[in-house]
Backbone as numpy.savetxt, mean C-alpha at the origin, in Angstrom:
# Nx Ny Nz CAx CAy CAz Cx Cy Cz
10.03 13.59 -23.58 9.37 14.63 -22.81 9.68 14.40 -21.33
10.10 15.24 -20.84 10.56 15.57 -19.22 9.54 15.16 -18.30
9.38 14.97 -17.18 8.20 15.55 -15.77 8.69 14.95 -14.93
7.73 15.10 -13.78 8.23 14.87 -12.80 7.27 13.48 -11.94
7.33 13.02 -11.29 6.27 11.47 -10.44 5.55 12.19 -9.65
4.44 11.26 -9.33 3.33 11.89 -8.65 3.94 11.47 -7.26
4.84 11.14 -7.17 5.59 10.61 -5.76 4.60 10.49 -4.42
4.40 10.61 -3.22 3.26 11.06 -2.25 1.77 11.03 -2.95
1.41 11.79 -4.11 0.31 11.55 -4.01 -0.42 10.00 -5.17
0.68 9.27 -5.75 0.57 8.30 -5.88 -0.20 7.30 -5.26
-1.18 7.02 -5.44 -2.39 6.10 -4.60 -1.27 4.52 -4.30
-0.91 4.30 -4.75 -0.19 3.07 -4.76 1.03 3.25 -3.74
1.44 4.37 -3.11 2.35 4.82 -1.94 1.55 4.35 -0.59
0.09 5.33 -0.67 -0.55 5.08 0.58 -1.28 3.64 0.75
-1.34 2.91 -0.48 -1.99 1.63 -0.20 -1.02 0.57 0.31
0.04 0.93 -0.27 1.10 0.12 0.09 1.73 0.72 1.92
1.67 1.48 1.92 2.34 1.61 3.09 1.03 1.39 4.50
-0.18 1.64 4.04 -1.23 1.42 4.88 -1.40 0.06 5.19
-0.95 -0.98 4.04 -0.70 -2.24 4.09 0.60 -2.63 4.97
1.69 -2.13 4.57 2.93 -2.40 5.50 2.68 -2.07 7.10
1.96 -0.65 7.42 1.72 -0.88 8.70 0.79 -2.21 9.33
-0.39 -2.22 8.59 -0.89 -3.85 9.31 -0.37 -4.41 9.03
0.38 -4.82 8.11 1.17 -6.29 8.28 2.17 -5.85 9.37
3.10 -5.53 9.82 3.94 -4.63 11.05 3.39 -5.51 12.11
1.87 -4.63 12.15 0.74 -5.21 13.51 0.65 -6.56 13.88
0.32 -6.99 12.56 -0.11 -8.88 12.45 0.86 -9.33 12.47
2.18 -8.96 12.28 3.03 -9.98 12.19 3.83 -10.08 13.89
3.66 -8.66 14.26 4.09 -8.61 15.99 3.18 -9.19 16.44
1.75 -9.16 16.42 0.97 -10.07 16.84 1.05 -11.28 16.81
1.35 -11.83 15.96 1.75 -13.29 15.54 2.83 -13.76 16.50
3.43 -13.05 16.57 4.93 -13.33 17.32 4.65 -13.46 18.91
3.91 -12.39 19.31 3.72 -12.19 20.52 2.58 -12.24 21.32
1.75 -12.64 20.70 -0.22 -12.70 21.19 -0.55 -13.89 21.18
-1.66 -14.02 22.10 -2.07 -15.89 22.24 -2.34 -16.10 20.61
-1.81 -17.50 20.50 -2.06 -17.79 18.79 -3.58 -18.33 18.49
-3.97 -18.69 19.97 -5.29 -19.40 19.64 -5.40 -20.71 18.37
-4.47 -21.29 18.03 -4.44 -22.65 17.59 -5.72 -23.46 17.34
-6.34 -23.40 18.46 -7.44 -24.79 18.65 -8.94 -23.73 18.15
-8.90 -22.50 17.50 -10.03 -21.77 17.17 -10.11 -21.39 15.64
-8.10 -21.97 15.30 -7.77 -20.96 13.79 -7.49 -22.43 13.14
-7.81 -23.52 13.34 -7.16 -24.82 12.58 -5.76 -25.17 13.27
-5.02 -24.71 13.99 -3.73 -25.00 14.07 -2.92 -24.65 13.25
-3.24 -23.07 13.01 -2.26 -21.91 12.07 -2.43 -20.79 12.72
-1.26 -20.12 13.10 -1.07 -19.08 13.38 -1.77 -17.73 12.36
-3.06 -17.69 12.54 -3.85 -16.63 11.66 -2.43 -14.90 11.66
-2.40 -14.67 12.50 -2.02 -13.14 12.71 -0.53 -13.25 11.94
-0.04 -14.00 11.74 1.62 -14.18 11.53 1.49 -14.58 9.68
0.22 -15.44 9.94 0.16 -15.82 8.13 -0.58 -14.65 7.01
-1.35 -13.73 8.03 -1.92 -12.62 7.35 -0.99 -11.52 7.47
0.00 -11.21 8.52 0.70 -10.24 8.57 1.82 -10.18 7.65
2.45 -11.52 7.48 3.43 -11.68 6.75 2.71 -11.42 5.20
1.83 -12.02 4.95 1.08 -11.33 3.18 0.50 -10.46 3.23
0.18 -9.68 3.90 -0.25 -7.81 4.56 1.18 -7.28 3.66
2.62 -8.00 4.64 3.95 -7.22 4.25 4.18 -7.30 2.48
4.05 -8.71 2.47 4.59 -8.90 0.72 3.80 -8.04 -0.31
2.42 -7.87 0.28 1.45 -7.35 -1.04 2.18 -5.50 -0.67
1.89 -4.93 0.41 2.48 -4.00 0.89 3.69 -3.68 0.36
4.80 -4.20 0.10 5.54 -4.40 -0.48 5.68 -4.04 -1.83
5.12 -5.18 -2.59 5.29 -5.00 -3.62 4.45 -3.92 -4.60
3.16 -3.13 -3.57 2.73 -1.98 -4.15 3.90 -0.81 -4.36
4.94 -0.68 -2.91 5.86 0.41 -3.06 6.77 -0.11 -4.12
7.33 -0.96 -4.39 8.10 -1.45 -5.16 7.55 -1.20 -6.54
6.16 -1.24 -6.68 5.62 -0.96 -8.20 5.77 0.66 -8.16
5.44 1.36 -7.53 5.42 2.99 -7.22 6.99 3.12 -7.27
7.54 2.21 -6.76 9.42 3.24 -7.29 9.99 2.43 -7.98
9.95 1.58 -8.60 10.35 1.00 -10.19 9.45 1.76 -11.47
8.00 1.91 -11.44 7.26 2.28 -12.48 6.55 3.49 -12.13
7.30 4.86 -11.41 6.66 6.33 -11.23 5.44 6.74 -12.17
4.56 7.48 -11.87 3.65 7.73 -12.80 4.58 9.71 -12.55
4.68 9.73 -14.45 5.08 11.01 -14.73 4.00 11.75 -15.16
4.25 13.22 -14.78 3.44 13.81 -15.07 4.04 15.35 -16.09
4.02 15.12 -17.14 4.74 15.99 -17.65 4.78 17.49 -17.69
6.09 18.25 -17.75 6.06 18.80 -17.26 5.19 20.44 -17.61
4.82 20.47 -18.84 3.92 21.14 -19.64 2.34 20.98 -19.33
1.64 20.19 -18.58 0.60 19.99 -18.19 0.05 21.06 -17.67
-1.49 21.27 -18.17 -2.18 22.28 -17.31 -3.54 21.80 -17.73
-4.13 21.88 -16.13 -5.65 20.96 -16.24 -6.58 21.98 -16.69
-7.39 21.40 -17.35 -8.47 21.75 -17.72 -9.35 23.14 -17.24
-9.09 24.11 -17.18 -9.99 25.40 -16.07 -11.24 25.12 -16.47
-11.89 24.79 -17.48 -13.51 24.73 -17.88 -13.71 23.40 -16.49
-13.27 22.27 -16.81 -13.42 21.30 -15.57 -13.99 21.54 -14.32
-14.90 20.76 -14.28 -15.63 20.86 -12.82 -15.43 19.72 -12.08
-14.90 19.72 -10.96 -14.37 18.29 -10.27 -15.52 18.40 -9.04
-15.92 16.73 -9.27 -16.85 16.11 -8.38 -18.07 16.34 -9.05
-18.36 16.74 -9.76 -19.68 16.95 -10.87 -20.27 17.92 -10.41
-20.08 19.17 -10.37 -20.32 20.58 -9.73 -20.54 21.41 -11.06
């Protein structure tokens, strides 16, 4: 059976990419902002969260374009259906 991906409205697009932008943030931060050392243990907080911001970020888009959610192409929702409990 044929269809097509929920591409864009795939929840796993915007989580992942909402993630890639903060990690972006934290990781320029990291690079370029007082590290504050003597407040974080002597770890660069912004650089160690930005960089696993990127990987998880990451690997949400990577699950969204290896494993598309199809939606076939014969589908038609429900008209009796009331969305949001209306």
């Amino acid at each position: 059976m044929a269809g097509h991906s929920a591409g864009a409205m795939d929840v796993r697009n915007v989580i992942g990419a909402l993630l890639v932008v903060y990690g972006v943030i934290l990781t320029g931060m990291g690079f370029m902002a007082d590290k504050a050392l003597d407040k974080t243990g002597n770890i660069n907080a912004n650089l160690i969260a930005g960089l696993a911001l990127l990987l998880v970020g990451g690997g949400f888009l990577a699950w969204a374009k290896l494993k598309p959610i199809v939606i076939p192409d014969d589908y038609v929702p429900d008209p009796d259906a009331h969305p949001h409990g209306q």
